[in-house]
N, C-alpha and C positions, 0 to 999 in steps of 0.2 A: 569447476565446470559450470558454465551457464545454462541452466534451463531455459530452453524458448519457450517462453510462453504462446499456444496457437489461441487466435481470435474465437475461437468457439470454446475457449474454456473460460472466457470472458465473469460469465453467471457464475460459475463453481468458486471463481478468485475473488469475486464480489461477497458470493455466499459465507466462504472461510474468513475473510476479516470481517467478517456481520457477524459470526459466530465467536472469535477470536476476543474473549473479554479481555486481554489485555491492554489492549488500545481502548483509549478514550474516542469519545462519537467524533472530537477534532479530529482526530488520527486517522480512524477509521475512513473521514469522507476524503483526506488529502491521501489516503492508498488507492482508493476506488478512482478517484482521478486519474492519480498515477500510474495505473494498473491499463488504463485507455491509451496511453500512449506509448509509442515505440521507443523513441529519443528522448536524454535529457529537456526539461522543459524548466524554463525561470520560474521564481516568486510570482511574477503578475500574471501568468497565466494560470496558473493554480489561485490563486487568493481572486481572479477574476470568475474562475469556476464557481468554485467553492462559496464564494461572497460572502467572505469572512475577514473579519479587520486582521492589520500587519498581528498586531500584539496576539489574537489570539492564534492566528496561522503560526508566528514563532513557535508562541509554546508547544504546540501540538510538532511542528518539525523538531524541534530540540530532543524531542524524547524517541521519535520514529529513528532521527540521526542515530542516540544513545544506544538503541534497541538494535540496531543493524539493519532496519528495514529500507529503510533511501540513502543513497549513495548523495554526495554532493560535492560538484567540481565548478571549479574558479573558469568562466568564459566569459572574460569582461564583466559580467555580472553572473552571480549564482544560480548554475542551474542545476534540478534534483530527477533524482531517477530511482525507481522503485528496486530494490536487490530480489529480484529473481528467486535467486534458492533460499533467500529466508521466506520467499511469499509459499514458496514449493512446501516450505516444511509444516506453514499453516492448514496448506492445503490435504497435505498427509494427515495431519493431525483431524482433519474437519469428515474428512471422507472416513478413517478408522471409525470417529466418532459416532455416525451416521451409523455405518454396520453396524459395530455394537447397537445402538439404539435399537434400529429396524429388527435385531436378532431375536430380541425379548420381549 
């Protein structure tokens, strides 16, 4: 099942991969991107955001791929898309977090 993501939870999705140390500050800024758009979007728009060389945009997509965070499909040229329910489960994970904290 796909979670839609609504535009006003924009900051929380931002917040949870700010929060989420498993990603690298790479990763981190190529989901926050990712996270802005609705559709698949190519390599050059992201690495044109981002304005970060191919070699390091690779490394940092190689492991988001690995981890299950971006989806990536063949249209003429590659383009990548953020996985929804694994962003969901950060986001679960980021808000528990929060409670707990705020409780003590």
């Amino acid at each position: 099942m796909r979670v839609k993501i609504r535009m006003d939870d924009k900051e929380i999705i931002k917040s949870a991969i700010d929060n989420y140390s498993v990603f690298s500050t790479g990763q981190k800024q190529i989901l926050k991107i990712l996270s802005d758009f609705d559709a698949p979007i190519p390599i050059d728009i992201i690495q044109s955001v981002a304005q970060v060389s191919k070699q390091s945009f690779n490394f940092s997509i190689q492991g988001l791929l690995k981890l299950g965070f971006v989806f990536r499909q063949k249209h003429r040229v590659y383009v990548y898309q953020i996985n929804r329910d694994k962003i969901e489960e950060i986001i679960n994970i980021y808000k528990k977090q929060k409670k707990l904290t705020n409780n003590t």
